[in-house]
Phi, psi and omega in degrees: 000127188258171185313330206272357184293290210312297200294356203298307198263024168258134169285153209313324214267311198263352161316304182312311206286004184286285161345303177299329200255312143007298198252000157301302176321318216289326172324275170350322221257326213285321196257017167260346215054025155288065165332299202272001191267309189315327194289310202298310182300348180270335191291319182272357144283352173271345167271349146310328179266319198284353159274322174274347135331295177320305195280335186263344151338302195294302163325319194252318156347261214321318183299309169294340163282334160309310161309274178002286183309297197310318193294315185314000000 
């Protein structure tokens, strides 16, 4: 099962707050010295952010194509 699966039914507001708790924990993990758990939490939160990049790229496409149509 890939991220974008996991992520399909959440909205942009609990992504952030996903990302946010990510990369807290990942602080949290780098001043106990879990060096490698600190790395794993930053990484799936940057693919958490390049997913809701994604959707809103998408999200603002549909829209500027929408205008389009309508203005024609």
């Amino acid at each position: 099962m890939s991220y974008q699966d996991c992520l399909d039914g959440l909205d942009e507001e609990q992504l952030i707050h996903i990302v946010d708790a990510l990369l807290d924990t990942a602080r949290r993990s780098e001043q106990y010295g879990m060096l490698m758990d600190a790395q794993k939490k930053r990484i799936t939160a940057q693919k958490v952010q390049e997913i809701k990049h994604k959707r809103e790229m998408a999200w603002m496409k549909a829209l500027l194509g929408r205008g389009k149509e309508e203005t024609a």
